[in-house]
C-alpha positions, 0 to 999 in steps of 0.5 A: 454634837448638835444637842451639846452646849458648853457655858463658859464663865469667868471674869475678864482675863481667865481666858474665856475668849480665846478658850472658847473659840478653840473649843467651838473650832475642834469639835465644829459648833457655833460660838457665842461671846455674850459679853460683846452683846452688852459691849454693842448695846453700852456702844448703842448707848453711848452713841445715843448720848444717854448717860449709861449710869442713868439707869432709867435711861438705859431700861427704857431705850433697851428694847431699840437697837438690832443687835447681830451676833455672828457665831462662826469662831473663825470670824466672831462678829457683832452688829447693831443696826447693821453697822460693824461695831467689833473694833468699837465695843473694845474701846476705852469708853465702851470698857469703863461704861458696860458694867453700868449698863449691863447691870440694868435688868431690862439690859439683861432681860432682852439680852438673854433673851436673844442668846436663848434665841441663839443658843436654839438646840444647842451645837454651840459653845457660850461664854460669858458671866451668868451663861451656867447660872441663868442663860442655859442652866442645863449646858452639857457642860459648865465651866468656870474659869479663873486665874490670879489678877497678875496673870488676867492683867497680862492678859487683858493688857496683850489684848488690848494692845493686839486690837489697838494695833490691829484696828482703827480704835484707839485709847489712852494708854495703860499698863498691867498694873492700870489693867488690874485695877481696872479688872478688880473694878469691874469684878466688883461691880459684876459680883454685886450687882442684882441682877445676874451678878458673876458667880460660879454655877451648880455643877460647873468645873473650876478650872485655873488658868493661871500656870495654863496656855491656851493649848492646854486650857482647850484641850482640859475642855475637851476632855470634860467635853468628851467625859460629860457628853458620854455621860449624858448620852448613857443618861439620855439627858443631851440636847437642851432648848433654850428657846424660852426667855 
C-alpha cells in the first residue's frame, strides 16, 4: 500500500486522532496529524510574544521556526527547533490561540506545504481539517467524520484531562459543557475563515461517530480502504505525489 493515502477530516472531537493512528497502525503506513503543525507554530508564536491575533505579525515570522513532524503512529511526535513541544502545544493557551493563526494565509501556505512534502508518494494516513479539500485532494480515500457536540465535548474533555495527568502541561480546569462551548467556538472560526476553512470534500465518506467506539470506527475505515483501493487498482489511479505546494 505504498501509493495509498487516506485524508481524514473533521472537527475537534469526531475521533480524528485516535481513528487515524489505528488506521495507520493495521495497514502499516506513516501518520500524519496536521493539526499539531499549526499547534507547534501557534506555540512558536506565543513563545516569541507575538500577539497571535496580529495577523501581520504572525505572516511575516511563518517562515521561521523548523517545524519536525514525526510519522510513527506508535509514537507521533512534533518538533520546533529541535525542541519537543508534544506536551505544550496541548495546553490551554496554545488551544485558545491556534485558530488565529491557523487562519493566516502565509501560516497555511507553508504549512501545507511541508505536509506535501511529507505526504511524498503516499503510504501515509493524514488527518486534519482541509487534507481532502486542498492538501491531498486526490487521497485514495476521504473521510469526514463527524459526531454530536455532547459526544465531541466528551471526548475532547477525556482527552484533555489523560494529557494533563500524563504530562507536566497543566490548564484551568474545565468541564464537558466549557469543552462544547469551546469547540462550537473553534467551529466557528475554522468554518468561516478564508483560507482553507473546514468543509467536507468532493467525493469524501461522511462518517458519524457518535454511537461508535473506536474499534468500530477503525474497522468502517478499513473496509472503505480495502473497497476503494480495489477500485483504484482495477483503475490504475493508485498512488498520488504531493511533492508540489
Amino acid at each position: 500500500m505504498a501509493g495509498l493515502v487516506v485524508a481524514m477530516d473533521g472537527p475537534s472531537g469526531s475521533g480524528k486522532s485516535s481513528a487515524s493512528r489505528g488506521v495507520a497502525k493495521a495497514l502499516g503506513l506513516r501518520y500524519l496529524d496536521t493539526g499539531a503543525m499549526y499547534r507547534a507554530m501557534t506555540w512558536w508564536v506565543l513563545e516569541q510574544g507575538v500577539d497571535p491575533a496580529d495577523t501581520d505579525a504572525v505572516a511575516a515570522r511563518a517562515v521561521e521556526p523548523e517545524i519536525v513532524s514525526g510519522t510513527d503512529p506508535d509514537a507521533p511526535s512534533i518538533h520546533v527547533d529541535g525542541v519537543d513541544v508534544a506536551g505544550p502545544i496541548r495546553g490551554a493557551q496554545v488551544t485558545g490561540a491556534v485558530s488565529l493563526v491557523a487562519a493566516v494565509p502565509e501560516v497555511r501556505a507553508r504549512l501545507v506545504a511541508l505536509q506535501r512534502r511529507i505526504i511524498g508518494d503516499g503510504g501515509i494516513v493524514v488527518e486534519g481539517r482541509d487534507i481532502g479539500t486542498v492538501v491531498a485532494p486526490e487521497a485514495t480515500l476521504k473521510i469526514y467524520l463527524t459526531a454530536s457536540a455532547e459526544a465531541r465535548a466528551r471526548r475532547r474533555h477525556a482527552e484533555l484531562s489523560g494529557a494533563a495527568e500524563s504530562t507536566a502541561t497543566t490548564g484551568p480546569a474545565t468541564t464537558v459543557e466549557a469543552q462544547q462551548a469551546e469547540l462550537a467556538r473553534r467551529d466557528r472560526l475554522d468554518s468561516t475563515r478564508k483560507t482553507d476553512p473546514l468543509s467536507m470534500a468532493d467525493g469524501a465518506v461522511e462518517l458519524d461517530t457518535t454511537a461508535l467506539n473506536l474499534e468500530q470506527v477503525i474497522a468502517e475505515v478499513l473496509r472503505l480502504v480495502e473497497e476503494r483501493s480495489g477500485s483504484a487498482a482495477r483503475s490504475g489511479s493508485g498512488g498520488q505525489h504531493y511533492e508540489r505546494a
